[in-house]
N, C-alpha and C positions, 0 to 999 in steps of 0.2 A: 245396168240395174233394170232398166225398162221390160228386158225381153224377161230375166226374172220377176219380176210383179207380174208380169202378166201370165206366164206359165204356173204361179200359184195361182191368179184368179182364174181361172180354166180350170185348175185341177181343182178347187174348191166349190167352183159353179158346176161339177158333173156331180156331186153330193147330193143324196135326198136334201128333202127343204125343210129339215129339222131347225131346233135351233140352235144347233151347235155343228159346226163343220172343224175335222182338226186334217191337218197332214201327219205323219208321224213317222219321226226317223226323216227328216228331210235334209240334203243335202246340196249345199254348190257353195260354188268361189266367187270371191269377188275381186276386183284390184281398185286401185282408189281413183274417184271418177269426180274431177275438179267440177264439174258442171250441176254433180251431184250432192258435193259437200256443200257449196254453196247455195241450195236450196233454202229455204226458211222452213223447215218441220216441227213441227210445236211437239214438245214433250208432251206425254200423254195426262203426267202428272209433274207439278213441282218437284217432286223427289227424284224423278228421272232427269232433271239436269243438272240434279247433285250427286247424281250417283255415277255421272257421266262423267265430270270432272274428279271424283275422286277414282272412280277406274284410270283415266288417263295418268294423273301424277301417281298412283298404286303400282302400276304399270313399269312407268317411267323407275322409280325407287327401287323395283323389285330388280328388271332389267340391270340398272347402276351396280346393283350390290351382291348379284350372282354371277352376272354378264352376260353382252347380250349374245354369245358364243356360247353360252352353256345351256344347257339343257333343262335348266335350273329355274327359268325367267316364267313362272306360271302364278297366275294373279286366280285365288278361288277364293268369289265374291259370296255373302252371306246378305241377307235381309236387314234393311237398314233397322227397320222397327223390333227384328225376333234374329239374334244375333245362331238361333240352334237350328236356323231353316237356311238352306239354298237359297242364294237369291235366282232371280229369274235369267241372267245375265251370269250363268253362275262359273264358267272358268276360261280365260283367255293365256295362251303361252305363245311369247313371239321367240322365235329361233330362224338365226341367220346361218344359212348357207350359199356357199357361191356367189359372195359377193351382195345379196340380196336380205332382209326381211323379212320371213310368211308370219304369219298370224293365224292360230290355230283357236276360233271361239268354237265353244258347247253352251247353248240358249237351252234351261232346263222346260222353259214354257215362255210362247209369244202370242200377243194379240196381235193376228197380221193387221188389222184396220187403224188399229192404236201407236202401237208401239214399232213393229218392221222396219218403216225406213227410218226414222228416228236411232234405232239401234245399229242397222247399217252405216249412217251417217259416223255412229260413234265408233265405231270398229275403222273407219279408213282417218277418222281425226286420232285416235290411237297409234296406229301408223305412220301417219303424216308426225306426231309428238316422236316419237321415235327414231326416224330418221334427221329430225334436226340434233336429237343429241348424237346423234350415230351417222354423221354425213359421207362415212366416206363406204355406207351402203347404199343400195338403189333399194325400190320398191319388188315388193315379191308377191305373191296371191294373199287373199286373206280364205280360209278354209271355213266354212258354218257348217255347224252339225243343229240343227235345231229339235232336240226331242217330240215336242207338241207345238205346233205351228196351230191356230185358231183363228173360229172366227166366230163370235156370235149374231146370231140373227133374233131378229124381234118385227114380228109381222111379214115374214116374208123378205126383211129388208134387212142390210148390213149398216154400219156407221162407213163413212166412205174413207178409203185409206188415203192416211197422211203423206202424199208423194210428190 
């Protein structure tokens, strides 16, 4: 996770010094990193560690009732408060092959300072929920596609990321 944080802050620190810096179309894998889940990352809001818990059991239900062999096991989350918007976290599909697990998220928009590892944390605890119902898989990559990765600046300065 480290060497990603820091090749986003790089590539958002060569940005004019506007107040808005975004990535777009950003991509990479991650696998789940025990040193990393057990961080303390404060959700950015209350609703983000209810919305964390309800993707995990969403997840978990979805997986149960299609399988996790099928192609079928894809969780597309909406806004907790405006049920006709995308949520920001907006589609996750886990598909087992070769013995393994992957996880396939699409982030429609992220505040990298806020919300990043927070959300990283919740994609490898997804995983980790999943292979205890499904033990006799191993762990696989987890895939990000992030649309709009951000960051706001105000005075020249960022809010420092949650890591």
């Amino acid at each position: 996770m480290k060497d990603i944080i820091l090749k986003i802050q790089s590539l958002l620190n060569t940005q004019d010094s506007g107040t808005y810096k975004e990535l777009y179309n950003f991509n990479y894998e991650i696998e789940v990193d025990a040193d990393f889940m057990n961080k303390k990352i404060p959700p950015a809001l209350l609703g983000d560690e209810v919305e964390r818990n309800e993707i995990i059991e969403e997840m978990i239900g979805m997986c149960e009732s299609k399988g996790i062999e099928s192609r079928q096991c894809v969780l597309h989350k909406l806004y907790q408060d405006d049920p006709t918007l995308a949520a920001c976290l907006s589609t996750i599909q886990a598909i087992s092959r070769n013995g393994k697990i992957d996880l396939h998220v699409f982030v429609r928009s992220q505040n990298f300072d806020r919300n990043f590892c927070y959300d990283n944390q919740t994609y490898m605890q997804i995983m980790c929920a999943l292979l205890l119902v499904w033990p006799e898989y191993e762990f696989g990559k987890i895939h990000i596609h992030i649309t709009s990765l951000h960051r706001f600046m105000k005075d020249g300065e960022h809010t420092p990321t949650f890591c």
